[in-house]
C-alpha positions as CSV (number, residue, x, y, z in Angstrom):
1,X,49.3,55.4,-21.2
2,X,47.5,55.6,-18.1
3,X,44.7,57.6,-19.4
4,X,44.6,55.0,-22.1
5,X,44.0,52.3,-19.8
6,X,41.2,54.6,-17.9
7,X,39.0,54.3,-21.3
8,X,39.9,50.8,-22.1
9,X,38.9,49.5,-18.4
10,X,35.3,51.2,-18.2
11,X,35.0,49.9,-22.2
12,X,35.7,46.5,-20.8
13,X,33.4,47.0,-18.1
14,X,30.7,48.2,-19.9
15,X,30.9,45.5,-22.0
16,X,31.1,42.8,-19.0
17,X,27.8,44.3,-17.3
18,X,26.3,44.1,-21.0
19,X,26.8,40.5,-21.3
20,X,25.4,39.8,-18.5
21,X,22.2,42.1,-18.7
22,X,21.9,40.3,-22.1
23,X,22.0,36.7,-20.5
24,X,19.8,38.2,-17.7
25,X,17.7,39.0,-20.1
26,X,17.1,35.7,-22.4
27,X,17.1,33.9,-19.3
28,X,14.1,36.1,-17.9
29,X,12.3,36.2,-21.4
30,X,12.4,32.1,-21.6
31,X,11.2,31.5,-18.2
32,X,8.3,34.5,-18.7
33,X,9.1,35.9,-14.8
34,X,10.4,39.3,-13.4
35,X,11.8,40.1,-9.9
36,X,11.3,43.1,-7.8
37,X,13.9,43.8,-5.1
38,X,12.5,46.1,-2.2
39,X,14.6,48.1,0.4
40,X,11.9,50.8,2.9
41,X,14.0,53.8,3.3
42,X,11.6,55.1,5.9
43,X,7.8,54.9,6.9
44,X,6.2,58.1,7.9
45,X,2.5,57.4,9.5
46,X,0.6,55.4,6.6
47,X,3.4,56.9,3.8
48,X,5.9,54.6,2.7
49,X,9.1,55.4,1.1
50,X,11.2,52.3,-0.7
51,X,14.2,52.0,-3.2
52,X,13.0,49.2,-5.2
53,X,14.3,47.6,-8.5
54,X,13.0,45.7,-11.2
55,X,14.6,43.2,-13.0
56,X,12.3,42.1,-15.7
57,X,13.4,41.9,-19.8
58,X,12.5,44.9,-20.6
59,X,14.6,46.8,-18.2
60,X,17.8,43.9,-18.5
61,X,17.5,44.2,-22.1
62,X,17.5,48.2,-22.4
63,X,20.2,48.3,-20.3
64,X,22.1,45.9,-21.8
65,X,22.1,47.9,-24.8
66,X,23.0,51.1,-23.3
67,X,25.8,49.4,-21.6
68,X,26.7,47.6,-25.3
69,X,26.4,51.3,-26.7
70,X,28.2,53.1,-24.1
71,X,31.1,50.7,-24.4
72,X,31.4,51.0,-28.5
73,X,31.6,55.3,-27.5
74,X,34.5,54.9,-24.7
75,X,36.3,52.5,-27.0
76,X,35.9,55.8,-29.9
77,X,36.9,58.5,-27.3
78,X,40.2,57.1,-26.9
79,X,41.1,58.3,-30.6
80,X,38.5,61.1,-30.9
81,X,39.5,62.4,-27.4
82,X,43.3,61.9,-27.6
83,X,45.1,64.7,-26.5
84,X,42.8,66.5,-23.8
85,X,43.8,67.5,-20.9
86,X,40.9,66.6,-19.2
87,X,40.4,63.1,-20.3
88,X,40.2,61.6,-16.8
89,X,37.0,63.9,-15.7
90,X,35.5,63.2,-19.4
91,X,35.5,59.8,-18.7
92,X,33.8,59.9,-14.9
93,X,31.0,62.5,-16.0
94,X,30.6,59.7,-19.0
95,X,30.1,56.8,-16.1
96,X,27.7,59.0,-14.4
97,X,25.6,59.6,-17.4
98,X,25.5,55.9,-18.1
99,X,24.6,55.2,-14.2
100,X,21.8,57.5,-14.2
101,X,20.2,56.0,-17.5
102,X,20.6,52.9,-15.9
103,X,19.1,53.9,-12.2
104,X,16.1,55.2,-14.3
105,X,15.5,52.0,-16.3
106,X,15.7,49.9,-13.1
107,X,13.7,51.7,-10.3
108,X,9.6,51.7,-10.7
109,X,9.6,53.9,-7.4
110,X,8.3,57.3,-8.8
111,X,10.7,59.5,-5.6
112,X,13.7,57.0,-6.6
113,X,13.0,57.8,-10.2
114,X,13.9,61.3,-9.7
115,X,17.3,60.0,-9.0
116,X,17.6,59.0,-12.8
117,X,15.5,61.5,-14.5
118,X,17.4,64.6,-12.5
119,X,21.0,62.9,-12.6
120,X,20.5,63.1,-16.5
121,X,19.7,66.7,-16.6
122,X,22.3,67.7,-14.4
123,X,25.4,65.2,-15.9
124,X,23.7,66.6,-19.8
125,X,24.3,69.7,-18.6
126,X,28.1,69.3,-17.6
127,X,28.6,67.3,-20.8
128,X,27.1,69.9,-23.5
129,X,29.4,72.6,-21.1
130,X,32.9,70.4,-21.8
131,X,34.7,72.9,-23.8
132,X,33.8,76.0,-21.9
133,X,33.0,78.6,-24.2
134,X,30.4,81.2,-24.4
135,X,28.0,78.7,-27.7
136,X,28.8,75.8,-25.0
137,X,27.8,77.4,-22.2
138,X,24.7,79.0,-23.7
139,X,23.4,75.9,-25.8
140,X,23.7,74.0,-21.8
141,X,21.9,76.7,-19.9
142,X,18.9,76.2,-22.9
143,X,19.6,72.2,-22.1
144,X,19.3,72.5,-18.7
145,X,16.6,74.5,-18.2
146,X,14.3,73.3,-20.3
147,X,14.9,69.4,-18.7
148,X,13.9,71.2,-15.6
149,X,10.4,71.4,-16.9
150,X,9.9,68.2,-17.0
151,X,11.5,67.3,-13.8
152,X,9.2,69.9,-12.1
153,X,6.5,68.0,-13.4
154,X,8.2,64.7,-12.2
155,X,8.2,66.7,-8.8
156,X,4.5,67.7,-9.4
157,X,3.6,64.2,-10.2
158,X,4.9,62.8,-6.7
159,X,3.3,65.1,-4.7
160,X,-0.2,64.1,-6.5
161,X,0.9,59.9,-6.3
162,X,1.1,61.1,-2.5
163,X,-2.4,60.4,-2.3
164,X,-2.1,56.8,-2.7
165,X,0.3,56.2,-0.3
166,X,3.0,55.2,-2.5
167,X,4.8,55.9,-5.2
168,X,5.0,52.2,-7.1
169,X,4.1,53.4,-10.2
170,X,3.3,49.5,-11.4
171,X,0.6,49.7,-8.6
172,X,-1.4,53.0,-9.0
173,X,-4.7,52.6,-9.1
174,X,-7.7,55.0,-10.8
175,X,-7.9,58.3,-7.7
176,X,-9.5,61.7,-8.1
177,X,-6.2,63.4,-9.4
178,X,-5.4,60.6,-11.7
179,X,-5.6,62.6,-15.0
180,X,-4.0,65.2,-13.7
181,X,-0.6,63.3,-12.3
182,X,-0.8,61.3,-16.1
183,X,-0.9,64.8,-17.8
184,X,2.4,65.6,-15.4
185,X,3.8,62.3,-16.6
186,X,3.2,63.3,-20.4
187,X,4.4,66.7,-20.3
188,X,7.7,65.7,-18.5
189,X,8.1,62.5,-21.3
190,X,7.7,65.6,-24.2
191,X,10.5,67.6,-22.4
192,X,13.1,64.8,-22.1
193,X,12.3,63.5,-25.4
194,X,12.1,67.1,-27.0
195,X,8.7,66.8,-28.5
196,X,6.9,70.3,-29.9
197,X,7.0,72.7,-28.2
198,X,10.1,71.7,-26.5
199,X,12.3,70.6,-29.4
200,X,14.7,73.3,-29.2
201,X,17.7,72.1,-26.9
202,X,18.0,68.8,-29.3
203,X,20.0,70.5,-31.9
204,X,21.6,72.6,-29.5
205,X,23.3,70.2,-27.3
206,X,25.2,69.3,-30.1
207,X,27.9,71.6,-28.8
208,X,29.0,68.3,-26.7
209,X,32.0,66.1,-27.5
210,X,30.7,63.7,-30.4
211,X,30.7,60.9,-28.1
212,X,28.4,62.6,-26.1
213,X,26.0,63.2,-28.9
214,X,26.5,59.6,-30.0
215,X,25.4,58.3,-26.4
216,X,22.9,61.4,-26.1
217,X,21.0,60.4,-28.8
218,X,21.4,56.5,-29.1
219,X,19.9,55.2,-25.8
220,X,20.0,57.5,-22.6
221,X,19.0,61.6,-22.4
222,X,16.3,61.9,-25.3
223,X,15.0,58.3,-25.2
224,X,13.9,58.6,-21.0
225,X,11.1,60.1,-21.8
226,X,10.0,57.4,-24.3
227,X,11.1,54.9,-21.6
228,X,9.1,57.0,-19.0
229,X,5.9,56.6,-21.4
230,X,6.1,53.1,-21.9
231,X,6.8,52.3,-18.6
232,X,3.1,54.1,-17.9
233,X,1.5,53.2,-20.9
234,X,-1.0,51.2,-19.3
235,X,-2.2,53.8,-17.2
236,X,-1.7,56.9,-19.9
237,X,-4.3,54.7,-21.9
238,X,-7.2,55.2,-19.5
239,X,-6.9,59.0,-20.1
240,X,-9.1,60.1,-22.6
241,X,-7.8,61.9,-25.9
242,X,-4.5,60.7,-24.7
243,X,-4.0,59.1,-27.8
244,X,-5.0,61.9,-30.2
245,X,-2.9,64.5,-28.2
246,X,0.0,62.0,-28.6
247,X,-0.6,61.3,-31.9
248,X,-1.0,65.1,-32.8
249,X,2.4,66.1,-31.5
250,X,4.6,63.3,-32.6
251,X,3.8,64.4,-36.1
252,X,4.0,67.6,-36.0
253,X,7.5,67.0,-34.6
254,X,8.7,64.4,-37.2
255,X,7.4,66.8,-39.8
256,X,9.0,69.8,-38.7
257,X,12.4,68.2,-37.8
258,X,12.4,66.8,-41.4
259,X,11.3,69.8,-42.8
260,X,14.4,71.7,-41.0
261,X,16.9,69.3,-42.0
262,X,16.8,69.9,-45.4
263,X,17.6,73.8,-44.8
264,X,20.5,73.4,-42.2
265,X,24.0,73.1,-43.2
266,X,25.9,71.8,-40.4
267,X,26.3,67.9,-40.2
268,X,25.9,66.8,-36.3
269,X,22.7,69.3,-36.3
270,X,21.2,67.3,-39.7
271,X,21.8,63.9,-37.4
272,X,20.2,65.4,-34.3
273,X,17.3,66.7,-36.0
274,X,17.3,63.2,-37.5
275,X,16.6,62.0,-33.8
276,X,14.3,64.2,-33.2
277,X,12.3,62.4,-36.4
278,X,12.4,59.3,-35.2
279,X,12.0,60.0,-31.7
280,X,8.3,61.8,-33.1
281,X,8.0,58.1,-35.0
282,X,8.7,56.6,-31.7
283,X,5.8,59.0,-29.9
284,X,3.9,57.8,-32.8
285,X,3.6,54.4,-32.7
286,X,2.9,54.7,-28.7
287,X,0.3,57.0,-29.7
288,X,-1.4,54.0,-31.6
289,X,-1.3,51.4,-29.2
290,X,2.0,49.7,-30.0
291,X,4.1,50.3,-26.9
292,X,6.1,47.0,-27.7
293,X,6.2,48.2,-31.1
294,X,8.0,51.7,-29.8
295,X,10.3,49.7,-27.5
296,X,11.6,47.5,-30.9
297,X,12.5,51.1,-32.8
298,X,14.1,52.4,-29.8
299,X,16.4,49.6,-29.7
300,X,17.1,49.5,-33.9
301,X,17.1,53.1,-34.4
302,X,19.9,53.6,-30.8
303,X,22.2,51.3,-32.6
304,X,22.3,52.7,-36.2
305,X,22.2,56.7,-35.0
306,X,25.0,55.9,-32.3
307,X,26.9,54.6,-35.8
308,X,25.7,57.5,-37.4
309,X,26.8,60.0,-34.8
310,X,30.9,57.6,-35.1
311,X,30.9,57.9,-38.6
312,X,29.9,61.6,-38.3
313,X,32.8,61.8,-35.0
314,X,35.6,60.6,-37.3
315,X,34.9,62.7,-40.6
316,X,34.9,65.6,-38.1
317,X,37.9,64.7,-36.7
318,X,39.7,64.0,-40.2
319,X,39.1,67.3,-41.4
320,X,40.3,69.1,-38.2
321,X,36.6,69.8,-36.4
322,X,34.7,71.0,-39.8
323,X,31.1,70.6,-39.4
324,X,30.0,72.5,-42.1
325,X,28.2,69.8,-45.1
326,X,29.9,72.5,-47.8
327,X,33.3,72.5,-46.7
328,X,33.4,68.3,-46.3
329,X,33.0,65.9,-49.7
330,X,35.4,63.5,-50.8
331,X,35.0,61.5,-47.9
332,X,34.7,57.8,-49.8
333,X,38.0,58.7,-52.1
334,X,40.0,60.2,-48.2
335,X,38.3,57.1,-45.8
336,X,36.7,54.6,-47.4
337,X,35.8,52.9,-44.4
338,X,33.9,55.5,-42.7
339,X,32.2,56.3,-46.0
340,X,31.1,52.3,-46.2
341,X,30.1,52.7,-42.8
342,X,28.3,56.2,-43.1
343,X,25.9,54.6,-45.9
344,X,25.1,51.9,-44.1
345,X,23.9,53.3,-40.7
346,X,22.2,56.2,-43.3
347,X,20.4,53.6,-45.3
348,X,19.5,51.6,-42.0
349,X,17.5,55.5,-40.8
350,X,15.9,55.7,-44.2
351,X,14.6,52.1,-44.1
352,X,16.0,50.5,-46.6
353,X,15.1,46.5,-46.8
354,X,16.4,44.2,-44.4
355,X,18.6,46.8,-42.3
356,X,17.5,47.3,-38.5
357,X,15.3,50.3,-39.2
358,X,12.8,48.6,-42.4
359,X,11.4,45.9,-39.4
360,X,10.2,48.5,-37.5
361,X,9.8,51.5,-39.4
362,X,7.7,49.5,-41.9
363,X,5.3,48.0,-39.0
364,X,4.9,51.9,-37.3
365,X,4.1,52.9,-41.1
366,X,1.5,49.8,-41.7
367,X,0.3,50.5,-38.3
368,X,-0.6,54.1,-39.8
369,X,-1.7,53.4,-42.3
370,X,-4.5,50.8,-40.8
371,X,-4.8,53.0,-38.1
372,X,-7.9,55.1,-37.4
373,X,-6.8,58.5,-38.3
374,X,-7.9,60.5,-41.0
375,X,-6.5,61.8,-43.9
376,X,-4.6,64.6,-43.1
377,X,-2.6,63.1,-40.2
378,X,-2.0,60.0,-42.0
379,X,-0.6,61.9,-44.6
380,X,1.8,64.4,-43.1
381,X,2.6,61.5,-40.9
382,X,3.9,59.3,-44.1
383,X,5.5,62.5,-45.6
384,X,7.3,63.5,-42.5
385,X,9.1,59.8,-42.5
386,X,9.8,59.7,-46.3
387,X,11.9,63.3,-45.5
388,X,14.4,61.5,-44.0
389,X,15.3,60.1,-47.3
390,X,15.5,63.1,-48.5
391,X,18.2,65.4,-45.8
392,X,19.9,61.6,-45.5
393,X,20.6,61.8,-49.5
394,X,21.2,65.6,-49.1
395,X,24.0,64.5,-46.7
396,X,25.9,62.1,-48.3
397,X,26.1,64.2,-51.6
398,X,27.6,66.7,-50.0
399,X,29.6,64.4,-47.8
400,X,30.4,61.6,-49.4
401,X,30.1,61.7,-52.7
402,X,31.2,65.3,-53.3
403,X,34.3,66.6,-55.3
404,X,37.6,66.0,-53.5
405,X,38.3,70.0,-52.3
406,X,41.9,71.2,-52.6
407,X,42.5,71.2,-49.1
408,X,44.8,68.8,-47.9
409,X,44.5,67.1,-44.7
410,X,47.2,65.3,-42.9
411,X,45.1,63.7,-40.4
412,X,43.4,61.2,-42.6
413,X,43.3,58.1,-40.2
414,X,40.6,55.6,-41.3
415,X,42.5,51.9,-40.3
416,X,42.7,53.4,-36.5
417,X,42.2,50.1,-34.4
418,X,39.7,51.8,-31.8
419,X,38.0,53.4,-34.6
420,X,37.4,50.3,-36.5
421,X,36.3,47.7,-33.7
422,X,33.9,50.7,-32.0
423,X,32.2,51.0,-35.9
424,X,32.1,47.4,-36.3
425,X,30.5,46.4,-32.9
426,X,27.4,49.1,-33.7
427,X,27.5,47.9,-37.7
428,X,26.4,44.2,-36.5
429,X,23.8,45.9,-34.4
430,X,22.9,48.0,-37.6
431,X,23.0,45.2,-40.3
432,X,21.4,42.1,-37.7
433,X,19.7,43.8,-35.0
434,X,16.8,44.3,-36.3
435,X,15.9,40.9,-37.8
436,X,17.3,39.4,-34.4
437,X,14.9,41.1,-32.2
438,X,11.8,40.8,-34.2
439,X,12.3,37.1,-35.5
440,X,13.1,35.9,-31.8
441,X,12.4,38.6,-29.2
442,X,10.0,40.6,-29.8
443,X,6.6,39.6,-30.7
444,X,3.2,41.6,-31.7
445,X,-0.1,40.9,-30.8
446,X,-1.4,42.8,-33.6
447,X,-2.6,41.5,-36.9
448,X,-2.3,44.1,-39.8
449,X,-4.3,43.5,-42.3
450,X,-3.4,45.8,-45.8
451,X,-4.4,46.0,-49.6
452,X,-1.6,44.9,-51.9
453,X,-1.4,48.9,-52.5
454,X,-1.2,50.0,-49.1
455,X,1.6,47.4,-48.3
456,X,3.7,48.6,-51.2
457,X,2.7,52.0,-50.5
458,X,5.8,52.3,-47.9
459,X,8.3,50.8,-50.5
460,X,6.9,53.0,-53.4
461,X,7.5,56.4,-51.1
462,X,10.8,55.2,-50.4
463,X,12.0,55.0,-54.0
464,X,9.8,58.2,-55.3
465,X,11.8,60.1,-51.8
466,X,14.8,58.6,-53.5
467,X,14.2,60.0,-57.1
468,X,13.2,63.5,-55.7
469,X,16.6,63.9,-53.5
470,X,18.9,62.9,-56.6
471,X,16.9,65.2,-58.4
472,X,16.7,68.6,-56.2
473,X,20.6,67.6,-55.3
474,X,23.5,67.7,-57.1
475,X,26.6,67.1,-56.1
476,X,28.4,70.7,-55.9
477,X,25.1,72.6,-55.2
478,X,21.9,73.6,-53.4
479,X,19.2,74.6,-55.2
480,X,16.9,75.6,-52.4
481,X,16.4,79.4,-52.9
482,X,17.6,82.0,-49.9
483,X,14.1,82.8,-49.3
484,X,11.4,83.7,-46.2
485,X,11.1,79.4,-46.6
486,X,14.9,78.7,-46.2
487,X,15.2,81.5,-43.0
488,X,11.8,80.0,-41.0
489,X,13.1,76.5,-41.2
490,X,17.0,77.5,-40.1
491,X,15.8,78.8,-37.7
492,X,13.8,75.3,-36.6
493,X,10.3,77.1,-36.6
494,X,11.7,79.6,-34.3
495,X,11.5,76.9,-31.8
496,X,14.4,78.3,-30.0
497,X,12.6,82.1,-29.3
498,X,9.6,81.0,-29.1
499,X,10.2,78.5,-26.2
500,X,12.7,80.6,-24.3
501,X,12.8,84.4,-24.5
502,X,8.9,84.7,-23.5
503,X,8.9,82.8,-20.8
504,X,12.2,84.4,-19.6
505,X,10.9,87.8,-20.0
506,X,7.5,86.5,-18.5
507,X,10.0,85.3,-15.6
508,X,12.0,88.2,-15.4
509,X,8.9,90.1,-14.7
510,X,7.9,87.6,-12.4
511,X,11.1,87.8,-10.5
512,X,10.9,91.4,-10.4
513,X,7.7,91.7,-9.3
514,X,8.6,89.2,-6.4
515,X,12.2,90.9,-5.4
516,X,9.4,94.4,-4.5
517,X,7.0,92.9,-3.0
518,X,8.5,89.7,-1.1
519,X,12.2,90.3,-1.0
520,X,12.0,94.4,-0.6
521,X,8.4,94.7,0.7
522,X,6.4,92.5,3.1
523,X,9.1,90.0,3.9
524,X,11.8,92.8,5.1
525,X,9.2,94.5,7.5
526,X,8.2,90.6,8.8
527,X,12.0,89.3,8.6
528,X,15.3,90.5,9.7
529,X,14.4,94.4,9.2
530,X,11.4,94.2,10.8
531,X,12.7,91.9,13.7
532,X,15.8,94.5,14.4
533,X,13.6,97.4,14.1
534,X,11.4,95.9,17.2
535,X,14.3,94.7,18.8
536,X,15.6,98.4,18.8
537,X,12.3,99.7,19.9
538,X,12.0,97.3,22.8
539,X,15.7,97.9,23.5
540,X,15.0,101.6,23.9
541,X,11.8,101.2,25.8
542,X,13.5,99.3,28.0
543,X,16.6,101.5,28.1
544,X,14.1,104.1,29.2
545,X,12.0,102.1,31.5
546,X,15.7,101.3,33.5
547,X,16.5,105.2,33.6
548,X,13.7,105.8,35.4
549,X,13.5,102.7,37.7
550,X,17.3,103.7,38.5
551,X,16.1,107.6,39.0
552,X,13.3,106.6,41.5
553,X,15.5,103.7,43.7
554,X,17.8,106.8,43.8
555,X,15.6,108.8,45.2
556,X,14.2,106.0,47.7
557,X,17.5,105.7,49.0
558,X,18.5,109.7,49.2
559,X,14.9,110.0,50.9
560,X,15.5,106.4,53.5
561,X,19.0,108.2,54.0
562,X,17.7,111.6,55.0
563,X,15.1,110.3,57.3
564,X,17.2,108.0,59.2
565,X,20.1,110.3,59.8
């Protein structure tokens, strides 16, 4: 009972401090004003080092919605997680991770940042390690590390903002290093938001609890680097070909991530390479000029994939932690509820009309499509989107609307109170949120101007993406062939190889090469060898030096002794 009440009070809290960033937030957004609070830590010569915060709408309403999120996923875990033993230190690493999203959306200090942006790493990495075997450990080490990259550059990116004198990034100015510090900023958004080539951790830090995953990749560890780049998008914009680079990536991303969802078998790695889409469509759209435009699909797409990852939670959990799309069907005759549920939040990623992810999908599509890019970009950018009907429908024909197996599971709880009311909560948000935020929130600048073709191009590729997945699917089998095709895209590009076993060899080497030369070599005849073999030298010279001195006063006072007697 008590550990009951631990996940019911920081539910309730979350949801308190949500309210109130939400009321923060409209009261901001009507009266068009922000406030910065300032504390100096310390002044060193003409350096200044300050803690600062910002409340303006952006930052209230962001963290108002992890906070919404975060309290939707404690309210799960006291189901999902019923029965650990370690229930208590779950929940406190789970506060942590919510803190350190919410000290990265607040402070604009780029040394304060680091606060955030490490805490993240470090709390992911003690998340994705919860169960403590060897695929947890290994898929955390790989999550870990390669979050270090970027916060390297972080590190690298303070040291260049040094320059200025301070480290407000609202108030840098154009300096000699200045493309090299926004190059830093870009490659450490890429690593946290796991853009090519550092997509490979995504899908394995789905060895975390499901709640994790659902509050991973909602709102807080793979959308800080999106935050990162908005919050700098008006001074990534002066770099040249920042745009193209951007642009470039993000689609290559959400194409490959598409592509390898349709090849991979187990259900939370589908939804995470799912993320990985959208956060390429996210990348996208900041890519063409639409940061407002990336903030509104952040928000829709955290509140129907934290749904998805529920939904996804409690079918695991029915079927006594099976995660494998073959062994699972039945699900709408078993729970009907989580099958209603499980549509919704998969129609609301597709983009189906009038669900939170058509208002903005459809604009970063338009966008695209009016957009000066050419051919070839535009159009693996359009197919990469329309493959997300295509794993989604893959999914729930396997899933949900698959023949009832012969195993029998006792655990078939879909009425469960917590279950119910932490679905509901995020269904709203699915269903409403995104005609809420773009009819009286959110407004665009940008006129889009389209051909009656081109506007009903987007519709046309969601139904013909439709008709192709009911047509290469059927409801007891796959009929993508075992192929050289079906083993590169398992294997996500061999993303995972390619961006860890080279430059861990490279390292070793490295390493090696350091241990002989520094560690074995110069540093041991400068350092403590060195130092005790010159203390033993000096110790024997003057060892000697004394044997003598005490020989010849010897002498001088045999000789004195001789004389006077």
């Amino acid at each position: 009972m008590k550990k009951l009440k631990l996940e019911i009070f920081f539910s309730i809290l979350l949801m308190l401090i949500s309210v109130f960033m939400i009321m923060l937030f409209m009261y901001l957004i009507l009266n068009n004003c922000c406030y910065i609070i300032s504390w100096e830590v310390f002044s060193s010569m003409s350096m200044f080092v300050e803690l600062d915060l910002l409340l303006d709408w952006v930052s209230c309403s962001f963290s108002g919605l992890v906070c919404l999120i975060s309290s939707s996923v404690c309210i799960f875990s006291v189901k999902y997680m019923e029965g650990d033993m370690n229930i208590v230190r779950f929940m406190m690493v789970l506060m942590l991770f919510v803190l350190s999203m919410n000290f990265l959306i607040f402070i604009p200090s780029f040394v304060s940042l680091i606060l955030g942006w490490d805490g993240l790493g470090l709390v992911s990495f003690c998340l994705v390690i919860y169960y403590q075997n060897n695929k947890s450990l290994s898929a955390g080490m790989l999550t870990v590390l390669m979050n270090r990259v970027g916060d390297c550059f972080i590190l690298g990116g303070i040291s260049i903002m040094s320059f200025l004198g301070h480290w407000n990034y609202m108030c840098v100015w154009y300096f000699y290093f200045f493309d090299l510090c926004m190059l830093f900023i870009v490659i450490a958004g890429m690593t946290k938001s796991a853009q090519i080539p550092f997509s490979s951790w995504l899908p394995a830090a789905m060895a975390a609890p499901t709640p994790v995953s659902a509050l991973v990749h909602s709102s807080t560890l793979v959308t800080a680097g999106v935050f990162l780049l908005i919050r700098f998008y008006d001074n990534l914009i002066q770099v040249e070909c920042f745009c193209c680079f951007l642009l470039f990536i993000s689609i290559m991303t959400t194409f490959m991530s598409g592509v390898c969802a349709i090849y991979e078998y187990d259900m939370k790695k589908i939804i995470a390479l799912s993320t990985l889409s959208q956060l390429g469509v996210m990348m996208m759209s900041l890519a063409m000029k639409m940061p407002m435009l990336t903030l509104f699909h952040l928000y829709t797409h955290a509140m129907f994939k934290a749904l998805l990852f529920l939904c996804g939670g409690n079918i695991i959990y029915c079927y006594n932690g099976s995660q494998d799309i073959r062994d699972i069907s039945g699900v709408m005759y078993n729970l009907p509820f989580t099958s209603v549920i499980f549509n919704i939040s998969n129609m609301a990623l597709c983009g189906f009309p009038f669900l939170a992810g058509f208002y903005s999908k459809d604009l970063i599509m338009e966008i695209l499509l009016s957009g000066n890019v050419n051919l070839l970009i535009g159009m693996i950018g359009l197919f990469g989107v329309c493959l997300t009907m295509l794993y989604s429908m893959r999914m729930s024909m396997y899933v949900v609307w698959g023949e009832v197996k012969s195993m029998i599971y006792e655990n078939m709880e879909d009425d469960d109170l917590y279950i119910v009311v932490s679905m509901m909560i995020l269904c709203s948000g699915a269903l409403f949120g995104g005609f809420i935020l773009q009819s009286f929130i959110i407004c665009f600048d940008e006129v889009i101007i389209l051909p009656l073709l081109y506007k009903s191009l987007i519709m046309i590729m969601l139904v013909f993406s439709l008709l192709l997945s009911l047509s290469l699917w059927s409801k007891n089998e796959d009929k993508i062939m075992y192929n050289l095709l079906y083993w590169c895209n398992s294997k996500m590009w061999f993303m995972t190889s390619l961006s860890s076993y080279p430059f861990m060899y490279m390292l070793k080497g490295i390493t090696n090469m350091n241990l002989k030369l520094v560690d074995m070599g110069w540093l041991e005849v400068m350092g403590g060898q060195g130092v005790l073999m010159m203390i033993k030298k000096v110790m024997f010279i003057m060892e000697w030096w004394m044997i003598i001195l005490f020989n010849v006063n010897m002498m001088i006072i045999m000789f004195i002794i001789f004389v006077v007697c």
